[in-house]
Structure formats: C-alpha cells, structure tokens
C-alpha positions in Angstrom: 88.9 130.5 106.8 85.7 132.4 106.8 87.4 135.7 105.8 89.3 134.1 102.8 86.1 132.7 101.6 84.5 136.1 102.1 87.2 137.6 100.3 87.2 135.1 97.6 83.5 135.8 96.7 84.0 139.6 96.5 86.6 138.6 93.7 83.9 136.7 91.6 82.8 139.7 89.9 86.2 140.7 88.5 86.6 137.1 87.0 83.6 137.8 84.7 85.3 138.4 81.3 83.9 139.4 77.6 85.2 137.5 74.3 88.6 139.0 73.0 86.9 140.9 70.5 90.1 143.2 69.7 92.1 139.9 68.6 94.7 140.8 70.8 96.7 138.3 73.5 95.7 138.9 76.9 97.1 138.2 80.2 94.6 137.6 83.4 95.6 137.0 87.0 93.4 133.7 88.2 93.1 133.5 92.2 91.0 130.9 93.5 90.2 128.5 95.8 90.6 124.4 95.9 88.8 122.0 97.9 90.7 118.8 97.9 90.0 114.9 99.2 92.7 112.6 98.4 92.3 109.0 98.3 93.9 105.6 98.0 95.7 102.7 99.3 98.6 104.7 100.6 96.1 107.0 102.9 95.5 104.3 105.7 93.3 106.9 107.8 90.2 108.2 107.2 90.4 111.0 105.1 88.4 114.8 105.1 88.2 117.9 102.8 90.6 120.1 102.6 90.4 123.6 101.3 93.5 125.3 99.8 94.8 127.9 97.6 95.8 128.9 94.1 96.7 131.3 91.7 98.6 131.9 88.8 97.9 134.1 85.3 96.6 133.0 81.7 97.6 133.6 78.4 94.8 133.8 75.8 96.2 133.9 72.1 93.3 134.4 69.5 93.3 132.2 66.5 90.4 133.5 65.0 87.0 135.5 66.2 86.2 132.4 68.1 88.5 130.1 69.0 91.8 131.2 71.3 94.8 128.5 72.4 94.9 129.4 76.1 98.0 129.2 77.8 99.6 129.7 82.0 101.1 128.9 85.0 99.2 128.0 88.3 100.4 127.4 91.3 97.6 125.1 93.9 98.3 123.7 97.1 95.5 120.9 97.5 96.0 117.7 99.5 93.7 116.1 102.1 92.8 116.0 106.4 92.3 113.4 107.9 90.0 112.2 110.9 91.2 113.5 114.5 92.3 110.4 115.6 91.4 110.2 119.8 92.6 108.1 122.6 92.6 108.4 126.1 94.8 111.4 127.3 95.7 112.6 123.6 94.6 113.5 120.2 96.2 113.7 116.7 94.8 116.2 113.9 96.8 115.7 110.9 96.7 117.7 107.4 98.6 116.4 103.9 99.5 119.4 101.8 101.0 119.2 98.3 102.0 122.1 96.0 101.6 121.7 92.5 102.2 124.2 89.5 100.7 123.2 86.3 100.6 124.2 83.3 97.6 123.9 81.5 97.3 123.6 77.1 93.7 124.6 76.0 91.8 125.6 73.2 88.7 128.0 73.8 85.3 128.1 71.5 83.2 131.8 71.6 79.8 131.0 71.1 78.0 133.3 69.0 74.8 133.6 71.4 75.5 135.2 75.1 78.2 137.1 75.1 81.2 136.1 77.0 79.9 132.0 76.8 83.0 129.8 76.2 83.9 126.2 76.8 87.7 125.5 76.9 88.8 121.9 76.4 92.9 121.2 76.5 95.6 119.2 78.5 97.6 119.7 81.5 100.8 119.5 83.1 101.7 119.4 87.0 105.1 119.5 88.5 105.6 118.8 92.3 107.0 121.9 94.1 106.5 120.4 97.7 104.5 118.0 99.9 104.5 118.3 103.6 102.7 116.2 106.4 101.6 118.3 109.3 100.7 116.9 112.5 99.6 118.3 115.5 99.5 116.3 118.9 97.4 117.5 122.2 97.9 115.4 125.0 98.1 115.7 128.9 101.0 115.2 130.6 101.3 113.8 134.3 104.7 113.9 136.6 104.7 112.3 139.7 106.2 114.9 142.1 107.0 112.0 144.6 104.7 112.2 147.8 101.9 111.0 146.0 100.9 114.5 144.2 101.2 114.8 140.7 100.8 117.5 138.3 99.0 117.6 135.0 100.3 119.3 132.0 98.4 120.1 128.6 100.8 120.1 126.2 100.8 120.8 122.3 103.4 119.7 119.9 103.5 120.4 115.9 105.3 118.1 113.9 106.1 118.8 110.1 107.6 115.8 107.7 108.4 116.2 104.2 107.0 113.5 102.1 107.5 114.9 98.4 109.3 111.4 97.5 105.7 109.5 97.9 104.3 111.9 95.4 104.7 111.9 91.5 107.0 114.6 90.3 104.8 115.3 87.0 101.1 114.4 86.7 98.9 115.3 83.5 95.4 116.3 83.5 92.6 117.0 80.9 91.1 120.6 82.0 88.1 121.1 80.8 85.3 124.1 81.9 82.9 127.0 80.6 82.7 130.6 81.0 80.5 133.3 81.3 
C-alpha cells in the first residue's frame, strides 16, 4: 500500500494542467486514488476505510476562451472494511469491493486571474461492473489423535461471494471540484 501511495504522489505533478488556450479538444489520462467508507442499514458490522483505485481519461471540448463541457469514462473500485471480528480460536477480516464506471457531464469556468484555476460543476452517471465480498478466516484447528495428544493446526481460508444483486445497477452523482 505504501508503494502505491508513493507512486501516486510522484504522479501529482503531471496532473497539473494550463487552460486550453489553443481551443482545441483534449484528451487526459486521470489515475487516482479512492478512499471509501460505506454506510447503512444493510452493513450490520462495523465498518473502516477502504482505499481503492481508479482511472479513466477526460474529454475537454472548449466552448469558448473560458468555459469547456468536459466529458469521460472512469472506472473506481471503492467499497468499505469492516472491523476484524475476534473470538476465541478464530478471526474474520472482511473487505466489500464494488467497481463502478461513471461517466461524468461537466461544465468548466477559466478564471481570468491564476493561470490554470478552474472550477467544474456537472452531473454523473455510475454503472455497476462488479461487487464482491471478500473474507478471510484464521482460526486454529485441533484433532484429537486418540491417546489423549492432540495437534493444533493454524489454518487460513479465503472466501469470495458475489453480491452485485444488493447494489444499484446505475447511481447518479453531482461532480463538482477546482483545479490548479
């Protein structure tokens, strides 16, 4: 996790973008990072951040010398953890990933003092791609070998269930941001 972060910081300066002053449509990659918390009264346990992925590219179409109609496609995986949950001779650490792409409608204002300052304002579109519940169970293991000895185990078992059907198959959003 720490590298990706690393990585994701060294990328911050090639995010940095002027205003289209040449008027023409431009494409830009977008790579990113989410931190996600879900909530609600279908998440009975205790719930932690998550961080995830995304990325995607943007299409900026200028209307004018200061206003564009940005357009894309993203792809994010957000979703939530949840609390280790701990008894006696086991433990449960459990993860809720969802994949969205989205498709986001916005309209972008220059400002005429620094250059490079916009503020986008627009809607939003998400369709579900997948959503997957990922447990994984540690517990210890004892078998009775019959003349009173017994042997411990530690065993580890990943478990994986598909849960796209609890999930909303579009969302909307209102994305809304500045740049510099």
């Amino acid at each position: 996790m720490k590298k990706i972060f690393s990585f994701l910081i060294m990328l911050l300066p090639l995010t940095a973008s002027a205003q289209n002053e040449n008027r023409r449509v431009s494409l830009e990659p977008r790579v990113g990072m989410t931190i996600a918390k879900m909530s609600g009264s279908a998440l009975n346990l205790s719930t932690t951040w998550k961080a995830g992925c995304t990325g995607g590219v943007e299409v900026e179409i200028p209307l004018s010398d200061y206003y564009s109609l940005t357009t894309g496609a993203d792809i994010s995986n957000i979703g939530t953890g949840f609390k280790e949950q701990k008894q006696t001779q086991a433990s449960v650490k459990e993860k809720l990933s969802v994949t969205y792409v989205t498709v986001p409608l916005q309209l972008k204002a220059y400002f005429k003092g620094p250059r490079g300052l916009s503020a986008h304002l627009g809607l939003q579109a998400g369709f579900l791609v997948n959503a997957k519940d990922k447990a994984t169970v540690k517990s210890i293991r004892t078998m009775d070998l019959g003349d009173g000895t017994y042997l411990w185990e530690n065993y580890t078992e990943k478990k994986s269930e598909k849960v796209s059907d609890k999930f909303r198959n579009v969302v909307a959003g209102i994305p809304h941001g500045a740049e510099l």
